[in-house]
Structure formats: structure tokens, C-alpha cells
C-alpha positions in Angstrom: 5.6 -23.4 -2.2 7.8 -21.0 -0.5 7.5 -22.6 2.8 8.6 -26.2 0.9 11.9 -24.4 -0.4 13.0 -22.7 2.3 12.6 -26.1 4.2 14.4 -27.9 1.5 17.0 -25.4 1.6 17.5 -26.8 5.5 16.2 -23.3 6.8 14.9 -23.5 10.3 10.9 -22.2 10.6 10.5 -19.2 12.5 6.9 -18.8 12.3 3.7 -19.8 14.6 4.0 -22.8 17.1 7.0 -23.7 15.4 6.1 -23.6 11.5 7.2 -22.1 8.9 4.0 -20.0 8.7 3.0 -16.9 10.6 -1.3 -16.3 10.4 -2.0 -12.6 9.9 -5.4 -11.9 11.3 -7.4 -9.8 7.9 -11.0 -10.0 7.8 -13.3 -8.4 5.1 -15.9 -5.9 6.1 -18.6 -4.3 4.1 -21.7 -2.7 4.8 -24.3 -4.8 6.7 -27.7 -5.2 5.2 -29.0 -3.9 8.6 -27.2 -0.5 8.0 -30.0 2.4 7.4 -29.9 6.4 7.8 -33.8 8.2 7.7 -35.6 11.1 8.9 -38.9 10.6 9.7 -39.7 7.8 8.4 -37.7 8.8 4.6 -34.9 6.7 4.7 -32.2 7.6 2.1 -30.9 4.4 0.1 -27.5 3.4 0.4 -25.2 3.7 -2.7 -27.8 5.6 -4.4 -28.4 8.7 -1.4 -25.7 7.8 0.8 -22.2 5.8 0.3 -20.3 5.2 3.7 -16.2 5.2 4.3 -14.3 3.7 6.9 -15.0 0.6 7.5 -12.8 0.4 10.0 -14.2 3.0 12.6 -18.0 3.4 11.7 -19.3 2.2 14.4 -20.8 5.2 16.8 -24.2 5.3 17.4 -25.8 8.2 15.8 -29.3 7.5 16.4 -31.2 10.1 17.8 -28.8 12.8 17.1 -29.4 16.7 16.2 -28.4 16.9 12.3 -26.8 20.7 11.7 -25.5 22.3 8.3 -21.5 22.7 9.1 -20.9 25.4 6.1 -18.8 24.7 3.0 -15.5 23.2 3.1 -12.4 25.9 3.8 -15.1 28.6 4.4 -14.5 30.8 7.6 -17.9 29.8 8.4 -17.3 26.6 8.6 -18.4 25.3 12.1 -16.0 24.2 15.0 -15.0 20.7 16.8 -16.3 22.2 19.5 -19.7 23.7 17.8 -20.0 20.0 16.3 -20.0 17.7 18.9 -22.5 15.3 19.3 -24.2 16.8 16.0 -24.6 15.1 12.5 -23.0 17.3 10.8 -23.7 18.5 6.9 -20.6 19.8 5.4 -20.5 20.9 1.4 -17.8 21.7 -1.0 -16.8 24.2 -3.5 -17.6 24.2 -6.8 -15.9 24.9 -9.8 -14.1 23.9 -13.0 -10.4 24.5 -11.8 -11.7 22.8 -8.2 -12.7 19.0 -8.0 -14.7 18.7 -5.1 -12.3 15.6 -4.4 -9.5 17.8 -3.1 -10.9 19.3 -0.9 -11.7 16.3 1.0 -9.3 15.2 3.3 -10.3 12.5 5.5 -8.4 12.4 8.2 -8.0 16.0 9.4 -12.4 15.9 8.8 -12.5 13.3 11.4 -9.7 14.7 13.6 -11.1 18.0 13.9 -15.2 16.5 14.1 -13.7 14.0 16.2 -16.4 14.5 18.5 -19.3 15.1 15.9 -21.3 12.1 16.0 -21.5 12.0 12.0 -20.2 13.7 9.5 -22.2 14.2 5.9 -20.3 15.3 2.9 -22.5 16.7 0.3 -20.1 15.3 -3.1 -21.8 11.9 -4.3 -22.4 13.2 -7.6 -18.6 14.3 -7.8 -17.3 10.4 -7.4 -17.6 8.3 -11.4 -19.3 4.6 -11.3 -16.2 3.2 -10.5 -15.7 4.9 -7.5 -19.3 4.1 -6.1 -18.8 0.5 -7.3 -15.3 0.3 -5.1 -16.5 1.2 -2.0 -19.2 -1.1 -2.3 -16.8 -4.0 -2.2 -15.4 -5.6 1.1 -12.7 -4.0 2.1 -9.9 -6.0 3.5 -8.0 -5.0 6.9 -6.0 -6.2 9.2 -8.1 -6.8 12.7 -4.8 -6.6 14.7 -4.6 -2.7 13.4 -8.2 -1.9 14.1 -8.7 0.5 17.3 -9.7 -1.3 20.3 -12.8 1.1 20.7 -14.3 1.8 17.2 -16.9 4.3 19.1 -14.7 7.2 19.3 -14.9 8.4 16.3 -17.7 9.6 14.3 -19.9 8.0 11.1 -18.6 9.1 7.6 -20.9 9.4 4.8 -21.2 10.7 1.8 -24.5 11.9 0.2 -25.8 13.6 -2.4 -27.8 17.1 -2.9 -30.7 14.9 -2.6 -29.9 13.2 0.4 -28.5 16.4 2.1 -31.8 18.1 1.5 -33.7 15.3 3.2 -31.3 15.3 6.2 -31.2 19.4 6.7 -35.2 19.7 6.1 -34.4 22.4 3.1 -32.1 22.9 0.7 -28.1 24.0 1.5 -28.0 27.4 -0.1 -31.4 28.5 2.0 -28.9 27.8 5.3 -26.1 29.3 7.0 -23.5 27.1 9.3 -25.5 26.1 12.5 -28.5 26.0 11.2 -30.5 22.5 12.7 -31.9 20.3 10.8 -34.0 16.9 11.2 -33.0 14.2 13.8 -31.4 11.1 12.4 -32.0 7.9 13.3 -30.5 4.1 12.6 -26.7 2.7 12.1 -23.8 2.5 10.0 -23.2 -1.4 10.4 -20.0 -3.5 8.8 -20.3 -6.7 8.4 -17.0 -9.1 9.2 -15.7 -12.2 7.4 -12.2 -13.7 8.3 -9.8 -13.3 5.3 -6.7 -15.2 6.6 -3.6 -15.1 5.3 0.2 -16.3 6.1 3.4 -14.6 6.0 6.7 -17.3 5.2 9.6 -16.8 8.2 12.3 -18.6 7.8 16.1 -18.5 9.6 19.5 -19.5 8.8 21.5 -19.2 11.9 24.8 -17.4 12.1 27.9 -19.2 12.8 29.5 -16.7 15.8 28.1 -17.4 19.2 28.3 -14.1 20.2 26.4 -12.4 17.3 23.7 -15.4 16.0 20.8 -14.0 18.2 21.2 -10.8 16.0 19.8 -10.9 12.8 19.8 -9.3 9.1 16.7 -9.6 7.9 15.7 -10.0 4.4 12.5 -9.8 2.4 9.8 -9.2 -0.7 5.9 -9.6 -0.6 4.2 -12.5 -2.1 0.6 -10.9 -2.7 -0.5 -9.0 -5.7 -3.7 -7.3 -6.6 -5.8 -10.1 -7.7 -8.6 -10.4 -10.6 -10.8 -8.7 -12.6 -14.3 -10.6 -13.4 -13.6 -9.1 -17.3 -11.0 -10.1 -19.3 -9.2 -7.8 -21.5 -6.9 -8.1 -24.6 -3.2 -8.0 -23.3 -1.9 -6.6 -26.6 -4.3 -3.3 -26.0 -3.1 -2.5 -22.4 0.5 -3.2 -23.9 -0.2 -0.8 -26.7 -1.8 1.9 -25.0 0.4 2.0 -21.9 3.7 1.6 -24.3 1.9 5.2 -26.3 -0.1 7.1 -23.3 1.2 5.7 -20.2 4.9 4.6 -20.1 4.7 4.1 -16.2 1.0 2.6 -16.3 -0.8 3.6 -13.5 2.1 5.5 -12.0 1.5 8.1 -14.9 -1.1 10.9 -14.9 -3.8 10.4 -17.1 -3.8 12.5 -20.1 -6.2 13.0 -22.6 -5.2 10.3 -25.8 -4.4 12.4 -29.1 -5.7 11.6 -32.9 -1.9 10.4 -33.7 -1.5 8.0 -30.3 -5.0 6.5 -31.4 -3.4 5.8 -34.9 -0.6 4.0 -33.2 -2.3 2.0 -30.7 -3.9 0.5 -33.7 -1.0 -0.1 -35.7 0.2 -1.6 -33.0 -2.3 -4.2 -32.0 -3.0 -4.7 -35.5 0.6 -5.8 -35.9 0.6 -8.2 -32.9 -2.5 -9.6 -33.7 -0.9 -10.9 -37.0 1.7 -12.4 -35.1 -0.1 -14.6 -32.6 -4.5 -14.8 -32.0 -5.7 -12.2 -29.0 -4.8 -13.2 -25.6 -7.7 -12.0 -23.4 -6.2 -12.2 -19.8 -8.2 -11.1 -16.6 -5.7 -12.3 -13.3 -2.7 -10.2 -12.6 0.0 -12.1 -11.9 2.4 -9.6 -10.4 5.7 -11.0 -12.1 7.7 -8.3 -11.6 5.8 -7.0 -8.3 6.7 -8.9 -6.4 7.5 -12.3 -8.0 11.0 -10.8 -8.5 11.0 -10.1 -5.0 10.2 -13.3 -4.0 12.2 -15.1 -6.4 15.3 -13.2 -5.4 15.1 -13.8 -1.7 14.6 -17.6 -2.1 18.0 -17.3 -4.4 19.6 -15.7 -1.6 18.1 -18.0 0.7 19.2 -20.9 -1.1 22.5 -19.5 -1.6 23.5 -19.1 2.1 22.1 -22.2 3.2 24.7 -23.8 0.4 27.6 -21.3 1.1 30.6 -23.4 3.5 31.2 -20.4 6.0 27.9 -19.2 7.0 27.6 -15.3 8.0 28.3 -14.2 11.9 25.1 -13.2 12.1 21.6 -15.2 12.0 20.0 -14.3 8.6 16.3 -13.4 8.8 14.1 -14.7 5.7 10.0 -13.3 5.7 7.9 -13.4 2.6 5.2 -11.1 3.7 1.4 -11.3 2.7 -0.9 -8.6 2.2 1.4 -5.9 1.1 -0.8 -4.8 -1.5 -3.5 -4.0 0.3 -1.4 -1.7 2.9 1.5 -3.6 4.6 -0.6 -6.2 6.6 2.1 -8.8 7.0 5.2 -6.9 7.3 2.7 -4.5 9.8 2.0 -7.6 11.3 5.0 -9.0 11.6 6.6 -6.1 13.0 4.0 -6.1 15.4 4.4 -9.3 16.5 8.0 -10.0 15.6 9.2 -13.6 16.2 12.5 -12.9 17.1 13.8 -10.1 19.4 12.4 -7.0 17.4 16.0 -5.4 18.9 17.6 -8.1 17.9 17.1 -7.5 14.0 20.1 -5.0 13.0 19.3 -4.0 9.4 16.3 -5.2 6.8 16.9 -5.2 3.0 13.5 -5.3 1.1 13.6 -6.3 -2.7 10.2 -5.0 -4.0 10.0 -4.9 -8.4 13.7 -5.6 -8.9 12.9 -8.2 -12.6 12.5 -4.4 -14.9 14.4 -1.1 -15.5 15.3 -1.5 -18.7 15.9 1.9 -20.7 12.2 1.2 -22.6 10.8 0.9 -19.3 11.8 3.6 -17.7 13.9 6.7 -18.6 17.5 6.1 -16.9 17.0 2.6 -16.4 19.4 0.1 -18.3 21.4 -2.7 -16.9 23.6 -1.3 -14.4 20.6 0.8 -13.1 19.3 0.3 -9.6 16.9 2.8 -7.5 17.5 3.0 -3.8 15.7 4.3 -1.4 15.7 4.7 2.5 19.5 3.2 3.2 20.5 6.7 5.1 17.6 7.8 6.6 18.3 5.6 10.0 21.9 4.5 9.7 24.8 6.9 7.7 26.9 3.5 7.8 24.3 1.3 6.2 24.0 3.9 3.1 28.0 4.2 3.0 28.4 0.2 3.5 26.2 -0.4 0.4 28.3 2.1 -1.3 31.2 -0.4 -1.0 30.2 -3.3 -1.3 28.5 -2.0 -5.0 32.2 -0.4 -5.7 33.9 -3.4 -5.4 31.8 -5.4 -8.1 33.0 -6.0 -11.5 29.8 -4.5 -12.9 29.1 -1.7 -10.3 25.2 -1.1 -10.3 24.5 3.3 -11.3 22.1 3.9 -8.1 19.7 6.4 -8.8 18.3 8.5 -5.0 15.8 11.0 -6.7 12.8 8.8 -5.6 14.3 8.7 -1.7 14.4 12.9 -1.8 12.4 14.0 1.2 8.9 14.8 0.2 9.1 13.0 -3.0 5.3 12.7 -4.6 6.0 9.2 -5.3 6.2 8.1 -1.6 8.5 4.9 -2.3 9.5 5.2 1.3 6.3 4.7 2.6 4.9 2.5 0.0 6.7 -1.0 0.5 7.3 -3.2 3.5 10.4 -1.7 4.3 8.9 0.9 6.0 7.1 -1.4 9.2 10.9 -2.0 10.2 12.4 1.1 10.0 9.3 2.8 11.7 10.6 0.5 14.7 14.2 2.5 13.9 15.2 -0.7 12.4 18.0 0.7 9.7 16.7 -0.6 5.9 17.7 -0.4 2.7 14.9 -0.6 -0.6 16.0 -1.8 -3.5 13.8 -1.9 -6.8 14.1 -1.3 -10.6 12.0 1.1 -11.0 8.1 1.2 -12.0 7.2 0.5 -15.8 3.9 0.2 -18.2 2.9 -3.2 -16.9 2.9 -1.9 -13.0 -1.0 -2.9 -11.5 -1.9 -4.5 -15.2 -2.6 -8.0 -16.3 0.6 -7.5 -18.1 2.7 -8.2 -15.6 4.2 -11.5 -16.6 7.3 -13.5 -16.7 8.4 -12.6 -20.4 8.9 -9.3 -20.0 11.2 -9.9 -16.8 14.9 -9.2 -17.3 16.3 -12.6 -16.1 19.7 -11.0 -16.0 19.1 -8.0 -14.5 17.3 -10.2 -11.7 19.8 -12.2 -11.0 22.4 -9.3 -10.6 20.6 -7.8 -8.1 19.9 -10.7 -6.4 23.5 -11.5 -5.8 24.5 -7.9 -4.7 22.0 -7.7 -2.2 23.8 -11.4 -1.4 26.7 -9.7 -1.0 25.3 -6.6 0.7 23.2 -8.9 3.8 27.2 -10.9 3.8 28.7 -7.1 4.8 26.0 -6.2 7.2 26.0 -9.8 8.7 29.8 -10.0 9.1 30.2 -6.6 10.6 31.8 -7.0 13.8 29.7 -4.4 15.3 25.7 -3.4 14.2 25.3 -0.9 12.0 24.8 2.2 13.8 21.6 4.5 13.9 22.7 7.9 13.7 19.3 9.7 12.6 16.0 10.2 14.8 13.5 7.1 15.2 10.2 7.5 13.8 7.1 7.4 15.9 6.0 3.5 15.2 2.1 4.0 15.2 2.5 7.9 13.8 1.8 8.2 10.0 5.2 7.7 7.8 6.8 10.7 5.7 8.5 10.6 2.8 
């Protein structure tokens, strides 16, 4: 659909073998049948003894290897990288009611300091609900492009249980100290890979100045959302629970539900479901995040393409895929730009930008607006926007909390945005803000605020007409990120 308007619009394709389309490379791994872990001869059962993580790397052989107790977790006992390497290593966590074993579990420094290890055990199945189990059983979808070349380098990840750590360590944890051996492991970790394609929409309206065309201002949203759930649920309850426990859905921590909330969820429901019969609902249709996106760049697009005096500069449009389930196309993309990746001067993301009103969100309203990441590359870019919002009749009331440097939130990391300006491509984020309906079946198209969309939609118009026109590129005045190092807020 979005490749037919953009090409009714009279855009020009910018994608593969010139189409409008660009194929991003995800495939869906999940644990081969094949996959076993045993000492002789007792083979612990996956899911049940043993649940693996990291689909992505778990691919070093272990077989054969020396399985030794690594101590507890932030103990000073704890055993070494060096002390580990080449070992299976058994690690297990503390215990208590103020300490969920969860926290203490953080994956990536584990496999950067066991790095040689050639498996690492962490004794905390029983701490993980159904749910949890039931998640990493399905495929998990990755881009193949951002896999490492050499998936042997870093060790097997596993969790087990008490159960499963007494069978691998030959006796139980408290009779060990750190360094103690245990049995020798044998078999594999296998994933299992099915192609999962998918297609980001590039599009380009060319500038009009010879000199400046082969520079663009890029503008985009994400077409993807999260999906389905195999059980449907009554919208009216997730809009009556969220609207009493959880104004920003999943966005809010969970809290325990009191007598009096209970007594209103009912009243609630009860009073909707005299209105109109129960509407059970299981696909999430992502109106807000990101149809509003999505909808707002094809305006734009469509608006350009119709203006008489086109911009100086070329105008870059790409609906990327895959952004819910970790940036794939706008990774992708990125990766594989196709234009000059020097050649794009700014990037203006729309991601949620149909909400904010003051019921969804405390400060929001009409004129409210959240912006994030338009100084953190370029001083002029932040200041331009500035303008450009000054000079409407009905300036927008930006709100920068969620861009403050180590914000919990992580907005800056969390949309597309981010895969350009890790490139030191200068961006600018703009949303409404999050709201009960965020990741929930209730997403849908009457609870958008038509007006509210369109107003954004025509000031970031009028913001990619400034940048475009410029007679110079915005300028980068603040350090460039390290493109493949992790992002920070």
C-alpha cells in the first residue's frame, strides 16, 4: 500500500534494483530439536532443566568440556575470565526477598567477562514465571545482516535449575566452593533458521537546486507493530484497567490493584457493556505506533510532491520494517544506505505522534509535543526547529524531560532515529508521548486525535522545508557516536 502511494504521488523508488522496496534479511531461529546437554548418559530436558538465551551466538562447541562451580553472582569468590576459560561454568545467584535473582543477571558483562568460558550455567530457572519460559521458547526474530560473522567466539548460555545444576556439578551448590570440578558435558546448543523477510518502503523526491539535490533530508516512521495474540481478550477490560492501574500501559510499573480500583474497573466495563455487546479483540493494530507515523510521512510526502517550488534539497522518504522487534530496517538501511550515507544532512522520525491528550498523559493537550535527540549532534538543528515552531500561529509547548541524558525511559535509543544519528547523522524525534493503549490491542483508530495528527504532520512539513532550503547543512557540533557501540541515553 505504501509503495502504491508514494508511486502515485510521482515519487521516484529508491529501493533494491530499482523498486520501491528494499529486502531486509530477518530469519527466525529457535532451538533445534537436535540440541541436547547430559552427563553421563542423564541428559537434562530442555525448558524443563535447561532454557537457553542467545540465539544469536550459541553456537560454540562445548562438548567434552570440564564443567566447574564459578561461585555466586557479585561474590568475591566468584571465579575469573581467566580461571574460566575453556570450562562450563556454574554460576548461582543470591537469594532474598528485597533481591530478585533477575537483577543480578546481566547478560552481556557475563559473556564479556566468561568470554572465553566455553558455557556459562546460571542456576535461576525457578526465578523466571510461565511466561517467561514460554517466550524464550518462541523463534526469535533477528536480523542475519547483524549477526557476528563467527558465532564460535563466544560461549553457550543457559539457564538451569537447582536440579539441573546438581546433575551438571556431580553434588549439590552449597557442598562446593568456586573451582570446584564437576562432570564433563557433552552435546550442543543448536538454532534452527527460517527466513523471515521483510521490506522497508524508500522513496525520493528530488530537490530542485543542482548544486544541493544529491543531499538529502530524510524523513521517516515504522510500519511494523507487535503482532497477535492466539487469545482474544475483551477490549473494554484492558481499557478499564489501564485507564485505573496503568495510565501509560505497559510503560507503567506494575502495582498491586486495590479493593476500590477493582470496584471501578467493574463499573466501568459494566457501563460499556450496556452501551455496545463485548468486543473480544486479539491483533494489535498499532494505530497510534506507528500508523500515525506512517500516515504522517505519506502526508508529507504527498504534500511535497504537490507543492509548485519543490525544496533545494532531495527529500528522503523510508518506511522502515521491523522496528519493533529492535530497529531491523532502519539498522538495515543504515547499513546499507541507498544513497550516499554522507549525503543525508538531517533525519526527522515521527514515531506515536496520533495521542497526547491531557487524559493520556499528564502535560499533554493540544499544543503538546515531546522532542527528543534534535541537539545531541547538531546545536543548529535544535535551534532551527525552535524557529520554525515560533513562527506558527499555534506554536506546539515542546516538552525535553524524556531527551535528559540518562533518562530511564531510553526514548533516544528506542526508535529508528537512533541508526542515523549513530552514523552522526543530526535527527530530530518527534512523538506525543506514550498512553494506556501503548503495546495493547487497544491501539486503534478511534482513539487517534485526527487533529492533533495533522498538526504535527504539517510542522514537521515545515521543519524538513527549513532544513532542505538551508543554504548550507546543518552543522554537527557534538561528538559522533561509535556506530556499532551500544547507544546511551
Amino acid at each position: 500500500y505504501i509503495a502504491s502511494e508514494v508511486k502515485r504521488f510521482g515519487l521516484q523508488p529508491a529501493g533494491d534494483s530499482g523498486g520501491f522496496f528494499q529486502n531486509v534479511p530477518l530469519v527466525k531461529r529457535q532451538l533445534d530439536a537436535s540440541a541436547s546437554l547430559a552427563v553421563d548418559g542423564a541428559a537434562l530436558r530442555p525448558w524443563d532443566d535447561f532454557v537457553p538465551r542467545d540465539p544469536v551466538v550459541a553456537t560454540r562447541s562445548f562438548d567434552g568440556a570440564q564443567v566447574v562451580y564459578a561461585g555466586v553472582l557479585g561474590d568475591s569468590t566468584q571465579l575469573t575470565g581467566e580461571q574460566a576459560a575453556g570450562k562450563f561454568i556454574v554460576l548461582g545467584v543470591r537469594r532474598g526477598p528485597n533481591l530478585p535473582p533477575t537483577a543480578q543477571m546481566n547478560r552481556g558483562a557475563l559473556l564479556a567477562k566468561y568470554r572465553g568460558a566455553a558455557g556459562i550455567a546460571v542456576v535461576a530457572l525457578e526465578t523466571f514465571p510461565p511466561q517467561a519460559i514460554n517466550f524464550f521458547r518462541q523463534p526469535q526474530t533477528i536480523l542475519k545482516d547483524g549477526m557476528p560473522s563467527d558465532t564460535t567466539t563466544l560461549p553457550v548460555y543457559v539457564y538451569v535449575n537447582a536440579s539441573g545444576a546438581r546433575t551438571l556439578l556431580g553434588a549439590a551448590m552449597d557442598s562446593v566452593r568456586p573451582g570446584t570440578p564437576g562432570k564433563t558435558v557433552h552435546g550442543s546448543v543448536v538454532f534452527s533458521e527460517t527466513p523471515a523477510p521483510a521490506r522497508n518502503v524508500v522513496a525520493i523526491l528530488p530537490g530542485r537546486d543542482p548544486t544541493l539535490r544529491g543531499e538529502y533530508v530524510a524523513i521517516g516512521a515504522h510500519n511494523d507493530h507487535v503482532g497477535f495474540d492466539h487469545d482474544a481478550v475483551d477490549h473494554d477490560s484492558i481499557r478499564a484497567y489501564n485507564d485505573a492501574v496503568r495510565k501509560l500501559a505497559q510503560a507503567s510499573p506494575t502495582q498491586r490493584v486495590t479493593p476500590d480500583q477493582v470496584q471501578q474497573i467493574h463499573v466501568n466495563v459494566d457501563s460499556l457493556h450496556r452501551l455496545h455487546p463485548v468486543r473480544r479483540d486479539s491483533i494489535y493494530n498499532g494505530a497510534d505506533d506507528d500508523g500515525s507515523g506512517t500516515t504522517a510521512v505519506l502526508e508529507i510526502a504527498q504534500a511535497f510532491a504537490g507543492a509548485k517550488v519543490k525544496p533545494k534539497r532531495s527529500l528522503l522518504f523510508v518506511f522502515h520494517t521491523g522496528e519493533e522487534l529492535g530497529l531491523f530496517g532502519s539498522q538495515y538501511y543504515t547499513d546499507h544506505p541507498t544513497v550516499p550515507r554522507d549525503s543525508i544532512v538531517a533525519q526527522l522520525n515521527m514515531d506515536m505522534v496520533g495521542r497526547g491528550r491531557s487524559d493520556d498523559e499528564n502535560g499533554g493537550g493540544p499544543g503538546y509535543l515531546q522532542l527528543i535527540g534534535t541537539r545531541r549532534l547538531s546545536t543548529e538543528l535544535g535551534d532551527l526547529i525552535e524557529t520554525v515552531n515560533k513562527a506558527r500561529k499555534q506554536p506546539f509547548t515542546f516538552d525535553y524531560q524524556y531527551d535528559a541524558s540518562g533518562h530511564p525511559e531510553q526514548y533516544y535509543c528506542r526508535s529508528d532515529h537512533y541508526m542515523y544519528a549513530r552514523y552522526g547523522i543530526p535527527i530530530a524525534f518527534f512523538t506525543t508521548g506514550n498512553h494506556r493503549d501503548y503495546h495493547q490491542v487497544t491501539d486503534e483508530p478511534e482513539y487517534i486525535d485526527y487533529d492533533k495528527l495533522a498538526h504535527v504532520a504539517q510542522f514537521v512539513y515545515d521543519v524538513a522545508s527549513a532544513v532542505a532550503n538551508l543554504d548550507h547543512r546543518v552543522v554537527v557540533d557534538k561528538p559522533k557516536p561509535d556506530p556499532h557501540g551500544n547507544c546511551v541515553q
